[in-house]
N, CA, C and O atoms as CSV, one atom per row, in Angstrom:
chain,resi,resn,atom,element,x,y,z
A,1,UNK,N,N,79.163,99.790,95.545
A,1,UNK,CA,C,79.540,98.980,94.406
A,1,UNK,C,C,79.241,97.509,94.675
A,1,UNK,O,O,78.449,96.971,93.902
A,2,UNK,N,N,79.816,96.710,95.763
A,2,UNK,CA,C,79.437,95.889,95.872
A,2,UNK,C,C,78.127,95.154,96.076
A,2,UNK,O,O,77.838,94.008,95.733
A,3,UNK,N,N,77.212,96.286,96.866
A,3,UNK,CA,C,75.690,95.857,97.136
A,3,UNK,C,C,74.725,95.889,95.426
A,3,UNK,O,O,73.631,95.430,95.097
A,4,UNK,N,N,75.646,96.560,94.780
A,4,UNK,CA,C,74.890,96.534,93.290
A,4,UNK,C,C,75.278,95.414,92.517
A,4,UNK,O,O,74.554,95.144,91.558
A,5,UNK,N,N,76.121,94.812,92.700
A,5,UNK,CA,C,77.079,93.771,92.296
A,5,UNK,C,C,76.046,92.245,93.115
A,5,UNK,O,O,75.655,91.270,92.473
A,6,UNK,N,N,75.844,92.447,94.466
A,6,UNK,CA,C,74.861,91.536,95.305
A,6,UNK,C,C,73.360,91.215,94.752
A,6,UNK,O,O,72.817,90.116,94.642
A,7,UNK,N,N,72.799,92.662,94.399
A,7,UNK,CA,C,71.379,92.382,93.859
A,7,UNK,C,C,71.062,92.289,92.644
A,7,UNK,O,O,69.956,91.866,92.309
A,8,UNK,N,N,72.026,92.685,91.742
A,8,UNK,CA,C,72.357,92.590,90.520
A,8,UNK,C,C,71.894,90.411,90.361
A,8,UNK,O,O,70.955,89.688,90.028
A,9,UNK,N,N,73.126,90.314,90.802
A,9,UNK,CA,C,73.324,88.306,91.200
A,9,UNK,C,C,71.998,87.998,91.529
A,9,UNK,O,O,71.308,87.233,90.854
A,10,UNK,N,N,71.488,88.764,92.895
A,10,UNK,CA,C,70.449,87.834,93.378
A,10,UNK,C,C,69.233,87.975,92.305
A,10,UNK,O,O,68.288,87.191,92.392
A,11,UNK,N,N,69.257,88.982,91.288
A,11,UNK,CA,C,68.167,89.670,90.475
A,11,UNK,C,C,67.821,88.154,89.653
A,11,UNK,O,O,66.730,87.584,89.644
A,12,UNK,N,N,69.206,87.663,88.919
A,12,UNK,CA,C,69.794,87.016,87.840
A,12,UNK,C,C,69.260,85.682,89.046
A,12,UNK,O,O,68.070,85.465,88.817
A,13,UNK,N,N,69.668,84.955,89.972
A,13,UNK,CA,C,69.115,83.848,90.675
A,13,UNK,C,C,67.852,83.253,90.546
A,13,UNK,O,O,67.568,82.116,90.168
A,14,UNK,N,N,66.598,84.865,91.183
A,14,UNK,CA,C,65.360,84.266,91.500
A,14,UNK,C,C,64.764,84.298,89.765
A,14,UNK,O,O,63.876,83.547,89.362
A,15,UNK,N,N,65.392,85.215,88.999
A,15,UNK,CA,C,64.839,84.738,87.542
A,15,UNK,C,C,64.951,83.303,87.244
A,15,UNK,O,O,64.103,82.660,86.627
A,16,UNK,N,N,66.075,82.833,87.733
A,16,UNK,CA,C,66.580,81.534,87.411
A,16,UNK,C,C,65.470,80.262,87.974
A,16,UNK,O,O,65.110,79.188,87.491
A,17,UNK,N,N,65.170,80.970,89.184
A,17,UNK,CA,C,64.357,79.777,89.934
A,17,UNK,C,C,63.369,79.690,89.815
A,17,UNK,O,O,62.844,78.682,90.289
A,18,UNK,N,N,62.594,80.607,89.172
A,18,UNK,CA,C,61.729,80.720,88.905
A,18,UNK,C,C,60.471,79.636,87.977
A,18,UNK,O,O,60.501,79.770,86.754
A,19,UNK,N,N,59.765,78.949,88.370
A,19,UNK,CA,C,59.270,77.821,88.675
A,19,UNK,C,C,58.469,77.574,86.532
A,19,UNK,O,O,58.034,76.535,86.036
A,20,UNK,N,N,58.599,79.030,85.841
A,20,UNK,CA,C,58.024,79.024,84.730
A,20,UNK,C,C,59.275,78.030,83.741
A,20,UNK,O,O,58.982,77.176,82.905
A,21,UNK,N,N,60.555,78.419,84.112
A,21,UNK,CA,C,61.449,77.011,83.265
A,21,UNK,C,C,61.314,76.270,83.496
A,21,UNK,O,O,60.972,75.995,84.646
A,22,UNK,N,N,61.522,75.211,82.358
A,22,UNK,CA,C,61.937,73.762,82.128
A,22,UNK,C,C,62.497,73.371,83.460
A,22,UNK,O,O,61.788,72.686,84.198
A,23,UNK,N,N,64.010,73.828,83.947
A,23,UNK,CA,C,64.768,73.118,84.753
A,23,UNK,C,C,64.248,73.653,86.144
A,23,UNK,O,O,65.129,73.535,86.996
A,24,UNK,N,N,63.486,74.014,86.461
A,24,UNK,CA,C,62.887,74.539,87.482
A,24,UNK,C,C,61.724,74.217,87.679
A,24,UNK,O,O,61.197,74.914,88.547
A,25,UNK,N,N,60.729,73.036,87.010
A,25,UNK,CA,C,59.455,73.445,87.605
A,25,UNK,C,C,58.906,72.790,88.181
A,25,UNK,O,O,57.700,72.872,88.416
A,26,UNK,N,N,60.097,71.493,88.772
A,26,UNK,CA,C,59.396,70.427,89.727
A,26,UNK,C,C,60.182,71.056,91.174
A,26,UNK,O,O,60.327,70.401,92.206
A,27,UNK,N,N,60.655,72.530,90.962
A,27,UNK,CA,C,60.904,72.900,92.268
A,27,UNK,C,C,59.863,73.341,93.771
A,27,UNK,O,O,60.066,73.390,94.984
A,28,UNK,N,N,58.643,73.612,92.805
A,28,UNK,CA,C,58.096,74.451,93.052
A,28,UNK,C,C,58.529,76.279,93.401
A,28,UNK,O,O,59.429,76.800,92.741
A,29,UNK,N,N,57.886,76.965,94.319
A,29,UNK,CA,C,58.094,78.123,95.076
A,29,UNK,C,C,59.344,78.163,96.059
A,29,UNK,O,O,59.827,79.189,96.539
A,30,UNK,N,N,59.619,77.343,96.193
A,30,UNK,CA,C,60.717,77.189,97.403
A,30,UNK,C,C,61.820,77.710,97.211
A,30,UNK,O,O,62.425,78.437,97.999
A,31,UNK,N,N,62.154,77.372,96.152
A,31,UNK,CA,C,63.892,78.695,95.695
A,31,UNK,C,C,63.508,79.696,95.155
A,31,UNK,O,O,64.477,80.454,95.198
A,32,UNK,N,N,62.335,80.416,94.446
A,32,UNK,CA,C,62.376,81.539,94.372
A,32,UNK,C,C,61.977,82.567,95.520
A,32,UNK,O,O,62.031,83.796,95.570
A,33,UNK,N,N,61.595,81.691,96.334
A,33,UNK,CA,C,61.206,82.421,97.493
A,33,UNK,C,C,61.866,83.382,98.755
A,33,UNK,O,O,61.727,84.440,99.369
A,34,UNK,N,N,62.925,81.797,98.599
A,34,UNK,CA,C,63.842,81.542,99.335
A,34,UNK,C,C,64.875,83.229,99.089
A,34,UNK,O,O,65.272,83.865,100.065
A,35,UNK,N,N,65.113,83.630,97.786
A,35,UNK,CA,C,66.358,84.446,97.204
A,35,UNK,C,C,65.272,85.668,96.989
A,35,UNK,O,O,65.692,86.813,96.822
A,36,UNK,N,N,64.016,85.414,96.997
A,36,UNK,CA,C,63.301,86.735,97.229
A,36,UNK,C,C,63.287,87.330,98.376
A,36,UNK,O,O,63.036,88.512,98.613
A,37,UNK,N,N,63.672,86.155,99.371
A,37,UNK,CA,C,63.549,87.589,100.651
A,37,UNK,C,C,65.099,87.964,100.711
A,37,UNK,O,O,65.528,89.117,100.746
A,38,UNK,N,N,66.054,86.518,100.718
A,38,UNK,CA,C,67.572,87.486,100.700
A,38,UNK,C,C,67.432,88.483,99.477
A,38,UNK,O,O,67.723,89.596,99.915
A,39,UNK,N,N,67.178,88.548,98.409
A,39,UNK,CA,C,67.201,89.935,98.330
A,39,UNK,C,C,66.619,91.291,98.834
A,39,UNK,O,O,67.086,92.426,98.927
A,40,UNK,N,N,65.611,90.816,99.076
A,40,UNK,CA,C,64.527,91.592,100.144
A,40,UNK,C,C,65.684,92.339,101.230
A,40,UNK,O,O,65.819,93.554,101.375
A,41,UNK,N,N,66.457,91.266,101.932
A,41,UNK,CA,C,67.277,91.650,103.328
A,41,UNK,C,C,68.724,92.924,102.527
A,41,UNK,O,O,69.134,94.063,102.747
A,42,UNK,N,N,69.052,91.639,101.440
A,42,UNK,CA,C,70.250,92.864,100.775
A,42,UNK,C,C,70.063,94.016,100.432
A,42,UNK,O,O,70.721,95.006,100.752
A,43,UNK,N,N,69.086,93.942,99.710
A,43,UNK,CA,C,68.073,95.788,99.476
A,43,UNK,C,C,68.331,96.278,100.794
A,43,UNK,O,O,69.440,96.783,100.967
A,44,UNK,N,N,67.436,96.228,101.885
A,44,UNK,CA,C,67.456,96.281,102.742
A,44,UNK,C,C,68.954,97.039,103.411
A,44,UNK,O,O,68.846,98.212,103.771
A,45,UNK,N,N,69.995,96.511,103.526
A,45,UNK,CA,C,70.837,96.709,104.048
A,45,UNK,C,C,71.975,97.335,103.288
A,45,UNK,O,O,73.108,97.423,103.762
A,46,UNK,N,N,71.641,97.758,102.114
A,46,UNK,CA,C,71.890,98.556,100.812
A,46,UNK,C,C,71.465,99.654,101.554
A,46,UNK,O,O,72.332,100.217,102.223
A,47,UNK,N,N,70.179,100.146,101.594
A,47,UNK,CA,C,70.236,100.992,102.024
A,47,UNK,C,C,70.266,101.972,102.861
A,47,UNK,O,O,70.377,103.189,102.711
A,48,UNK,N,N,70.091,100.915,104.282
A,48,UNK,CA,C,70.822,101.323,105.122
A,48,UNK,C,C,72.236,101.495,105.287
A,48,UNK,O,O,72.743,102.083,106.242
A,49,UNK,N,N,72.755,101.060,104.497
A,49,UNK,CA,C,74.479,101.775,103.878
A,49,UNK,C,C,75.752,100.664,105.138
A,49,UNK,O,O,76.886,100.877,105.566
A,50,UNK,N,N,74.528,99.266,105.350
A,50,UNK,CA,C,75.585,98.295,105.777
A,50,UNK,C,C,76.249,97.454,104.888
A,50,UNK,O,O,77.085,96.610,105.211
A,51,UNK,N,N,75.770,97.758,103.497
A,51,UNK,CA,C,77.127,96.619,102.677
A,51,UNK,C,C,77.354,98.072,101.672
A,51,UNK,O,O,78.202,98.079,100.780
């Protein structure tokens, strides 16, 4: 429950950072990147059945 609850969030984040909005696009790549691999790691450890 909770790891669906984790990637769910991080899903909703890297949309956010994502460099195609307005409030995002003098970020460049750097925050979506950044929450692409923590989700990468949370997947990850989803299913290895550590969270």
């Amino acid at each position: 429950m909770l790891g669906t609850i984790l990637i769910i969030i991080l899903i909703l984040a890297l949309l956010g950072a994502l460099p195609t909005w307005g409030h995002s696009r003098s970020w460049g790549y750097f925050p979506s990147g950044g929450l692409g691999l923590v989700l990468i790691i949370v997947i990850i450890l989803v299913l290895m059945g550590r969270i």
